[in-house]
Every structure is written in C-alpha cells, then in structure tokens.
DOMARTI-868001 format. One line per field, with one value per atom (N, C-alpha, C, O): residue in one letter; atom name; x, y, z. Coordinates in steps of 0.2 Angstrom, whole numbers, plus 2048, in hexadecimal, padded with zeros to 3 digits. Layout:
BEGIN
res	c(a | ...) $
atom	c(CA | ...) $
x	c(X | ...) $
y	c(Y | ...) $
z	c(Z | ...) $
This chain:
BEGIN
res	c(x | x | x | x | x | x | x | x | x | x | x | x | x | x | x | x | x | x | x | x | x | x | x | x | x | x | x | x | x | x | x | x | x | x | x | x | x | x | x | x | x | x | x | x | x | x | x | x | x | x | x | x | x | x | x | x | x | x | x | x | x | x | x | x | x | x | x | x | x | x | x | x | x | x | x | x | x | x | x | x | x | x | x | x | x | x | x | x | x | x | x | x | x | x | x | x | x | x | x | x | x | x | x | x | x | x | x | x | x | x | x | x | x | x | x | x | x | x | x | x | x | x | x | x | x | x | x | x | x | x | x | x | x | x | x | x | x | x | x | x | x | x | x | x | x | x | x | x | x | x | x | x | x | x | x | x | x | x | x | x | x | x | x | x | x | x | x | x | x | x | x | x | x | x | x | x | x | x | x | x | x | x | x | x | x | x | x | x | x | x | x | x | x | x | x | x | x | x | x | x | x | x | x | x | x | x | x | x | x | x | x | x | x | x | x | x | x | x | x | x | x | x | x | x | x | x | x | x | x | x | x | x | x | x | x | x | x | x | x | x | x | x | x | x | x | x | x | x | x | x | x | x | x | x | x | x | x | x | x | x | x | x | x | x | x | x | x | x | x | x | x | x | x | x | x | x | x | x | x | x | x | x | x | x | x | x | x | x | x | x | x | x | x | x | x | x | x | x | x | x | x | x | x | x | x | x | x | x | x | x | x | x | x | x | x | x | x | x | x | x | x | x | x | x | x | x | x | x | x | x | x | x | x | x | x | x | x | x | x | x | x | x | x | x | x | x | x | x | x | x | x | x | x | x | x | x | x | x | x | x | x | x | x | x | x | x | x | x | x | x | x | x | x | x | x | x | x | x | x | x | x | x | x | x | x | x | x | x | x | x | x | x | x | x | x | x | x | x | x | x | x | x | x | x | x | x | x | x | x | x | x | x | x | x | x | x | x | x | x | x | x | x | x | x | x | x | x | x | x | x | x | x | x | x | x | x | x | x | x | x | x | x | x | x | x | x | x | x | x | x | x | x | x | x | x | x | x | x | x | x | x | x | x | x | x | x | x | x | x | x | x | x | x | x | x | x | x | x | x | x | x | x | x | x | x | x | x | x | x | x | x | x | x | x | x | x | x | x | x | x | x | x | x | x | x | x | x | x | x | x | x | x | x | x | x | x | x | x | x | x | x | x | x | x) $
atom	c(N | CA | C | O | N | CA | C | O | N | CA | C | O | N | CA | C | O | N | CA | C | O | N | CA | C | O | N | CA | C | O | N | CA | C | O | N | CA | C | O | N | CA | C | O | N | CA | C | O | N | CA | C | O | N | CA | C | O | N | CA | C | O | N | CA | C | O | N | CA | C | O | N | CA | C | O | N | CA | C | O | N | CA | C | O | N | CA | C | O | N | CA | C | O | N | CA | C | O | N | CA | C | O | N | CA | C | O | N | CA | C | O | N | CA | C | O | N | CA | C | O | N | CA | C | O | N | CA | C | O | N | CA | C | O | N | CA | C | O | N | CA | C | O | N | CA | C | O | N | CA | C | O | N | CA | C | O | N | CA | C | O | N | CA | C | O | N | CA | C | O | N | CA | C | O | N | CA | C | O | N | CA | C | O | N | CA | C | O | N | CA | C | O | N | CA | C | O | N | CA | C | O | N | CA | C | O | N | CA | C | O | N | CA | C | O | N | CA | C | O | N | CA | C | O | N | CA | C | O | N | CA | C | O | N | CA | C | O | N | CA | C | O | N | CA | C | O | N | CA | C | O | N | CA | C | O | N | CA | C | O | N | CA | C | O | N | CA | C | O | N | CA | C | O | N | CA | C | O | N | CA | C | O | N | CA | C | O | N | CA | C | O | N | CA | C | O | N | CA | C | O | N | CA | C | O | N | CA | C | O | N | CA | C | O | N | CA | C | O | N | CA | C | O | N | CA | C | O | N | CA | C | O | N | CA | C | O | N | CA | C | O | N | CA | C | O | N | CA | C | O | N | CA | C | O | N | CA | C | O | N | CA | C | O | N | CA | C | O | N | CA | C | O | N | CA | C | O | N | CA | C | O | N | CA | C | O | N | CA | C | O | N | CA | C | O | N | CA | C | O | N | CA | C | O | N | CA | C | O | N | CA | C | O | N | CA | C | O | N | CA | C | O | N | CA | C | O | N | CA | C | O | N | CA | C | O | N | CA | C | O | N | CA | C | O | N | CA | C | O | N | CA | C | O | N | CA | C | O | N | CA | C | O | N | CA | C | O | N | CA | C | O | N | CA | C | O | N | CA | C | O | N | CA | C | O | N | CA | C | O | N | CA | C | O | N | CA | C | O | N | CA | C | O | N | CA | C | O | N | CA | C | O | N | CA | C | O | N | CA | C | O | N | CA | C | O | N | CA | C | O | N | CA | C | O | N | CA | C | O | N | CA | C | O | N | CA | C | O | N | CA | C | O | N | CA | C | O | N | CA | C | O | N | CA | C | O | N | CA | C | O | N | CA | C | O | N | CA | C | O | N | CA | C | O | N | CA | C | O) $
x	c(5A9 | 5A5 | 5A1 | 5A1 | 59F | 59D | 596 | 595 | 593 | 58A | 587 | 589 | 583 | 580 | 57F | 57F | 57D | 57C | 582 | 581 | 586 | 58F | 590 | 593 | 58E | 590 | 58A | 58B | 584 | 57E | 582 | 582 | 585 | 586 | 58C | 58E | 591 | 598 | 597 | 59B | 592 | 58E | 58D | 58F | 587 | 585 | 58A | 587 | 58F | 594 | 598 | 59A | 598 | 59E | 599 | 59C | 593 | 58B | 58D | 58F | 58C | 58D | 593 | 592 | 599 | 59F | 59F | 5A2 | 59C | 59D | 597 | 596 | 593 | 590 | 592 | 591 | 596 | 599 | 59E | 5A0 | 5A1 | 5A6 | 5A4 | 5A7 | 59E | 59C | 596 | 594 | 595 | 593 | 597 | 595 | 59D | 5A4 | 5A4 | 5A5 | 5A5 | 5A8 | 5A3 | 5A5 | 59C | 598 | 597 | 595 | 597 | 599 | 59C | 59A | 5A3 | 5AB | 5AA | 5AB | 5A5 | 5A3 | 5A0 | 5A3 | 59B | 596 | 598 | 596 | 59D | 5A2 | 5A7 | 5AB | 5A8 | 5AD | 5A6 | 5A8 | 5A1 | 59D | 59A | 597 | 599 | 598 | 59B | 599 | 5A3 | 5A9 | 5A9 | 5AC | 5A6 | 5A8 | 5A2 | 5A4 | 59C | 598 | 596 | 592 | 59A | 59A | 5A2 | 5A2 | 5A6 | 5AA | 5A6 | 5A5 | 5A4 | 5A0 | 59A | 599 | 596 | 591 | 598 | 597 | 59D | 5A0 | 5A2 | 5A1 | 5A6 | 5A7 | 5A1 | 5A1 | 59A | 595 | 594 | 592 | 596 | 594 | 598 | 596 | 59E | 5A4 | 5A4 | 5A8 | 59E | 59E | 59B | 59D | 595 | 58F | 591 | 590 | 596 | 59A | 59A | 597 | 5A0 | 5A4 | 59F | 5A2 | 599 | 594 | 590 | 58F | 58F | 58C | 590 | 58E | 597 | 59B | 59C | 59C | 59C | 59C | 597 | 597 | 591 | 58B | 589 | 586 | 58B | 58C | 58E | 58C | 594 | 599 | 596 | 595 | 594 | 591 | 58B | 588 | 587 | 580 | 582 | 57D | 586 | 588 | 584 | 586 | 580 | 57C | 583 | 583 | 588 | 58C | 58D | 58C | 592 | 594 | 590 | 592 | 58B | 584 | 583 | 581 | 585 | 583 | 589 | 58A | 58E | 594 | 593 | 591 | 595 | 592 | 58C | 58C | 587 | 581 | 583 | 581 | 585 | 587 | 58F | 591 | 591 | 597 | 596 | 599 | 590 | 58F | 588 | 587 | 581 | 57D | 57C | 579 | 57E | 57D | 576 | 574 | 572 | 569 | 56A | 56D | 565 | 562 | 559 | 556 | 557 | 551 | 54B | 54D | 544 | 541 | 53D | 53A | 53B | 535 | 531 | 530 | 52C | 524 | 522 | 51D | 527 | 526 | 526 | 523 | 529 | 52D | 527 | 52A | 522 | 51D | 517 | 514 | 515 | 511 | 50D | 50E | 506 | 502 | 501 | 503 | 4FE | 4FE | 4FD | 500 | 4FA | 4F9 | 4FC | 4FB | 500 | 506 | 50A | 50D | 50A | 510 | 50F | 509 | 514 | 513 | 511 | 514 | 50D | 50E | 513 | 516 | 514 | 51A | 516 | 510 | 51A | 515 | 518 | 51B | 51A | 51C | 517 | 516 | 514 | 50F | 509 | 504 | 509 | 503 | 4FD | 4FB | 4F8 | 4F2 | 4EC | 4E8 | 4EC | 4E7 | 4EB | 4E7 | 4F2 | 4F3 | 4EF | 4EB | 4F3 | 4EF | 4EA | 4E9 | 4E5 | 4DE | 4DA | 4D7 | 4DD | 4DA | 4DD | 4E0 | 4DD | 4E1 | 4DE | 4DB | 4E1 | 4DA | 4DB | 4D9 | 4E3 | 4E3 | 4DE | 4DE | 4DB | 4D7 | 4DC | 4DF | 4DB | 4DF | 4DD | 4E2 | 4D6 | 4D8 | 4DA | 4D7 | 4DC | 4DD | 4E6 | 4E8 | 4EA | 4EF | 4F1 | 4F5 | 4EC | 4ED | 4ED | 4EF | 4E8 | 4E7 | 4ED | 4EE | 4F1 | 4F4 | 4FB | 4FF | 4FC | 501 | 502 | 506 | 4F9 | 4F9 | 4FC | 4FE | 4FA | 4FC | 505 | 508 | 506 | 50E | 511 | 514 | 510 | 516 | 516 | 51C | 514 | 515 | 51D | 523 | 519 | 51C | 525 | 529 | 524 | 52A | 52E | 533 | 52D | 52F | 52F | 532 | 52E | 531 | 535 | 539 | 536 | 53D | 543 | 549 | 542 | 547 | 549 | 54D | 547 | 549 | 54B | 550 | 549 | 54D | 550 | 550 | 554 | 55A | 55D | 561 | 55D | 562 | 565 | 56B | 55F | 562 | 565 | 566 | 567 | 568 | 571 | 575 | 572 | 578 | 57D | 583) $
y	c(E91 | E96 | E94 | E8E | E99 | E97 | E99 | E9F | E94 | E91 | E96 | E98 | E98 | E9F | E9C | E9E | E96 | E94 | E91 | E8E | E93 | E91 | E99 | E9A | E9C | EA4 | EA4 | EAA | EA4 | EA5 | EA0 | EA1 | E9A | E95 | E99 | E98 | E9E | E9F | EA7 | EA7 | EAC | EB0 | EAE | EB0 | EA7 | EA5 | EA2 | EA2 | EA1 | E9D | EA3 | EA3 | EA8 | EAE | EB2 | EB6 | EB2 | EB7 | EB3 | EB6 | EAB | EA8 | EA7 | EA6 | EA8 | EA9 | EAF | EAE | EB6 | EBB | EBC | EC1 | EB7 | EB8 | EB4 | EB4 | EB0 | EAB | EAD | EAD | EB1 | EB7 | EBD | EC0 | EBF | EC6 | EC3 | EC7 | EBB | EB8 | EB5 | EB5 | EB3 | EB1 | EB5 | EB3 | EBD | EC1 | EC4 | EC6 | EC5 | EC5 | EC3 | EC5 | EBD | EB7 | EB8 | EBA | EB9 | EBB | EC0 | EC0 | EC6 | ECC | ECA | ECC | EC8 | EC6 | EC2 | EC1 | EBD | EB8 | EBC | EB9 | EC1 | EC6 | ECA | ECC | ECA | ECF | ECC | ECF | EC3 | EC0 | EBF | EC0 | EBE | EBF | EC3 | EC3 | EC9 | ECD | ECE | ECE | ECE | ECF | EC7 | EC7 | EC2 | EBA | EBE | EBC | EC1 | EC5 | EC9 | EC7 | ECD | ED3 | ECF | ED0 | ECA | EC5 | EC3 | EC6 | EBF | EBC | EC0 | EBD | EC8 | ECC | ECC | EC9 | ECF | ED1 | ECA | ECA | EC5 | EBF | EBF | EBF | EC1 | EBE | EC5 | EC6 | ECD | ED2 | ECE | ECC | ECC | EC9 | EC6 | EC7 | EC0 | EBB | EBF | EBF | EC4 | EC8 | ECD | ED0 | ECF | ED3 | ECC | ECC | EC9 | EC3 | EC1 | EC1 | EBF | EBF | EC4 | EC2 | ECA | ED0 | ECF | ECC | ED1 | ED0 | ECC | ECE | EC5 | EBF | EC1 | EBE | EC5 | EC6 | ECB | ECA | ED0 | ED7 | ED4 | ED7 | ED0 | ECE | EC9 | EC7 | EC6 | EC1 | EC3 | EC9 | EC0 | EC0 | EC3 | EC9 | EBE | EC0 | EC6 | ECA | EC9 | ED0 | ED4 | ED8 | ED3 | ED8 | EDB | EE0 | ED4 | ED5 | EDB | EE0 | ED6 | EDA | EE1 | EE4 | EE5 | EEB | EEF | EF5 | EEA | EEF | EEE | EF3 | EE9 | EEA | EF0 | EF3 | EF0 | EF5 | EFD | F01 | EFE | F03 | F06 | F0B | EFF | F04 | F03 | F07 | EFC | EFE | EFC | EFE | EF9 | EF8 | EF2 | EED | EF4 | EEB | EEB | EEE | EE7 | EE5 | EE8 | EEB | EE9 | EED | EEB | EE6 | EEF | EEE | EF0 | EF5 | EEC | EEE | EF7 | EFB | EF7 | EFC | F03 | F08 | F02 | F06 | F06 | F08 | F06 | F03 | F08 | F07 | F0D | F14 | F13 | F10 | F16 | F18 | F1E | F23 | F1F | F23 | F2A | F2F | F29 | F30 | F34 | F39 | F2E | F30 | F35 | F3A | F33 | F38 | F3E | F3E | F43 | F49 | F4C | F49 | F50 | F52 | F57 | F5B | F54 | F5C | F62 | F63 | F67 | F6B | F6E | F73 | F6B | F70 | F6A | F69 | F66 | F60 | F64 | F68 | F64 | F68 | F66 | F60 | F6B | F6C | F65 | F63 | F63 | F5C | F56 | F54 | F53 | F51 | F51 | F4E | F56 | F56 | F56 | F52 | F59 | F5B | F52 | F4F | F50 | F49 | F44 | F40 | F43 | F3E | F36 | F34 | F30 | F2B | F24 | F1F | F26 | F23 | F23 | F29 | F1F | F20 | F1B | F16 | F1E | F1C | F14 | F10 | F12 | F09 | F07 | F02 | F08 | F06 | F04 | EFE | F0A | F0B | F04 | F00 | F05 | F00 | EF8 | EF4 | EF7 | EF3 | EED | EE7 | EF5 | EF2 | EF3 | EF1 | EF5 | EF3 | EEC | EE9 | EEC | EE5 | EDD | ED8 | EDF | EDB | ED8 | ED3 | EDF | EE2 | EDD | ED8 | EE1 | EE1 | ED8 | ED7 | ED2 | ECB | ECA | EC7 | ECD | ECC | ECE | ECB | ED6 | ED8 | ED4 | ED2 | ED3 | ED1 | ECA | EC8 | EC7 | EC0 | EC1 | EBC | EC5 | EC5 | EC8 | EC7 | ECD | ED1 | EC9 | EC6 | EC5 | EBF | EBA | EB6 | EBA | EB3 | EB7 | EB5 | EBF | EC1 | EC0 | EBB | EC2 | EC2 | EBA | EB8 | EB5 | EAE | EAA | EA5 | EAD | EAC | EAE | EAD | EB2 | EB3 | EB1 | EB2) $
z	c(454 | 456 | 45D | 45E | 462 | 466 | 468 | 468 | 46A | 46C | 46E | 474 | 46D | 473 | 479 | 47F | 479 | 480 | 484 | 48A | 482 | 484 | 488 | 48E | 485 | 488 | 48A | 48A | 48C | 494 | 497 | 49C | 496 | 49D | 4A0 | 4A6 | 49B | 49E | 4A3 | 4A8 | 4A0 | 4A2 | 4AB | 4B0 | 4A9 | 4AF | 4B6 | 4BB | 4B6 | 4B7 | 4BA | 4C0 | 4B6 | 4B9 | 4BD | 4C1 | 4BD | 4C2 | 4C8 | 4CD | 4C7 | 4CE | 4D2 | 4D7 | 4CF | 4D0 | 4D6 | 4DB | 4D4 | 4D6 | 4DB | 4DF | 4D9 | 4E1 | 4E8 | 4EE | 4E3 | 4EA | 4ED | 4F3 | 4E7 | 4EC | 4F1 | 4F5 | 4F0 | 4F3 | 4FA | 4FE | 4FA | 4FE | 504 | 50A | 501 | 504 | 509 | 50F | 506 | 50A | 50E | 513 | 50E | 513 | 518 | 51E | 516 | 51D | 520 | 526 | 51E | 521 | 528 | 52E | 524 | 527 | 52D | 532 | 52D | 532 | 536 | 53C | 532 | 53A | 53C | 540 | 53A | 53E | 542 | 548 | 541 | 547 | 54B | 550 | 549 | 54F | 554 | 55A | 552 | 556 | 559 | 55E | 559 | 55B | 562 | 568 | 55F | 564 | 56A | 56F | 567 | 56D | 573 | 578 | 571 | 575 | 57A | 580 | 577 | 57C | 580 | 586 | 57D | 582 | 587 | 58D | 587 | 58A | 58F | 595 | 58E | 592 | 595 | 59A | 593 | 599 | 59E | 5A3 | 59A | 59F | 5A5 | 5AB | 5A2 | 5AA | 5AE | 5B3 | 5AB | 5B0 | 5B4 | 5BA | 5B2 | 5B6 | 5BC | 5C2 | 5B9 | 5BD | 5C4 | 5CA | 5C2 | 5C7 | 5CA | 5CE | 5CA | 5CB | 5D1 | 5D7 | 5CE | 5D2 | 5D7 | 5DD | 5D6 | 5DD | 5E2 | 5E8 | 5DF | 5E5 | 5E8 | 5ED | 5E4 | 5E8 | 5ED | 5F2 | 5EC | 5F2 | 5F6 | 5FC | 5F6 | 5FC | 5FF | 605 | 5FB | 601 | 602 | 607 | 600 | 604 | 608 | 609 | 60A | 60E | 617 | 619 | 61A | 61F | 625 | 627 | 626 | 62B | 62B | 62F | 623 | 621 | 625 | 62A | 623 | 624 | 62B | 62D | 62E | 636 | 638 | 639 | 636 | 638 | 638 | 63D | 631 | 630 | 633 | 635 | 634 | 638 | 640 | 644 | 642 | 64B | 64B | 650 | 646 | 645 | 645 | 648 | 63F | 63F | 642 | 645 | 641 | 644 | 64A | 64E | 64C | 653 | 655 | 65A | 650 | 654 | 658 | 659 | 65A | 661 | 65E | 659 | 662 | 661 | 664 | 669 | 663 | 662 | 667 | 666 | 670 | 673 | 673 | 670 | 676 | 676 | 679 | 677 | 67E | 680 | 67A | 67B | 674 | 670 | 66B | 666 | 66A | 665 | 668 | 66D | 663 | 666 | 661 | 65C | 663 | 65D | 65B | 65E | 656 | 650 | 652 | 64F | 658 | 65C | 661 | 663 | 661 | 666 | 662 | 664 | 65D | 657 | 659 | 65B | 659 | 659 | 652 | 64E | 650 | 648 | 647 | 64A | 63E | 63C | 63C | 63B | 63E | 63C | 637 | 638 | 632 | 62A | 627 | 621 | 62B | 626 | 621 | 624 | 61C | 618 | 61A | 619 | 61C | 620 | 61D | 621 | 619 | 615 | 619 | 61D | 61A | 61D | 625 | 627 | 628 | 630 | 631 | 635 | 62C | 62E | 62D | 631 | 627 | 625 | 628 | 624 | 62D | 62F | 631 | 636 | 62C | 62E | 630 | 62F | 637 | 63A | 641 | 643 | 643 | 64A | 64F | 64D | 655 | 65C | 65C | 65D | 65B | 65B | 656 | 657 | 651 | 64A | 64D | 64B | 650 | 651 | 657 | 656 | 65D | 660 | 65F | 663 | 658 | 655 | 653 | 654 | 650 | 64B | 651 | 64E | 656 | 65A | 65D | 65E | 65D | 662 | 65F | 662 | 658 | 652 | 650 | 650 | 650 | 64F | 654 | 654 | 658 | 65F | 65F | 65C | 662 | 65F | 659 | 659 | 653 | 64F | 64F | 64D | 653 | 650 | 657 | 655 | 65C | 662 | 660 | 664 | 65E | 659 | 655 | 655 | 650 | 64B | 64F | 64D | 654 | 658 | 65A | 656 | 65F | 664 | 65E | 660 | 657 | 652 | 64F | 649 | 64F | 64B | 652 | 651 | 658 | 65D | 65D | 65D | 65C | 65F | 65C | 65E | 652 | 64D | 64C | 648 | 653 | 653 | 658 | 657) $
C-alpha cells in the first residue's frame, strides 16, 4: 500500500515538474525578444553611425566654403554698409502699434553701430585670411 506522504511528495514533484516546464519556455520566449530587440538597437546604432558620417561630410568647413563662394557669392561686410534704425524705410503693410511704438532711438542705433562695426569688420578680415 502506498504512504499518503508518498503521494503529496509524488503530487509535489509532478507541480514542480510543470512549472519548470512552463518556465523553460518563458525564458525561451523572452530570449527570442531580446534577440530580437539587441537586432533593432544594433540596426539604430550603425543608422547613427551612417547619419554621423554624412553629417561630418556635409558639415565639413571646406564643403561649406565651396558651396557658399558657388552659390551665394557673399564677401565681407563694410562699414560703409552699416545704417541705423532710422534710416530703414518702414513697411507700410506694418500694423499701426508697431510704427507708432517705436523704441529704437537714433543714438541707441548709432550706439550700437559704433559697437558693431569693429566687430564685424574683424570676422569679415579672419574668414577672408582663413582662406
């Protein structure tokens, strides 16, 4: 005859059985979707790669020049070229709060030319002698 505690150990034994099965394949599951999703990081990596290399190449300082003495054609910027605020002409489609309120003042303008103009006439002379 057999023990009642022979059949709770045998009981016990077949519950853990079937959990180590149903855990087995869990696992299985989820390292198939790590695989899957260490794939897709790997792909976005080597975008990036190839995103970071174009990048370098169209930001390249030379590129740059080339294209802008290609197409736009700018030179450097004289003093002579440097007006103030009052000199603008206004729009006239400008909506009336603008015009009437206006809170540049004429030395404010000259102020800030006088300021300017050093500066930009320094960066015109170190891009031109940079090439």
């Amino acid at each position: 005859m057999i023990r009642p505690s022979t059949v709770i150990w045998l009981c016990a034994v077949v519950a853990v059985g079937y959990a180590m099965f149903q855990v087995k394949y869990e696992v299985m599951q989820q390292e198939e979707t790590l695989a899957k999703l260490n794939k897709q990081i790997a792909g976005g990596r080597e975008q990036i790669r190839v995103l970071d290399a174009e990048w370098s190449y169209l930001t390249q300082p030379s590129r740059l020049e080339k294209l802008s003495d290609k197409y736009l054609g700018l030179t450097g910027i004289n003093s002579s070229q440097i007006r103030s605020m009052a000199a603008l002409p206004e729009r006239p489609d400008a909506p009336t709060a603008l015009v009437s309120n206006r809170s540049f003042t004429p030395a404010a303008d000259d102020f800030a030319a006088q300021i300017m103009a050093p500066r930009i006439a320094a960066v015109a002379v170190t891009s031109r002698a940079d090439r």
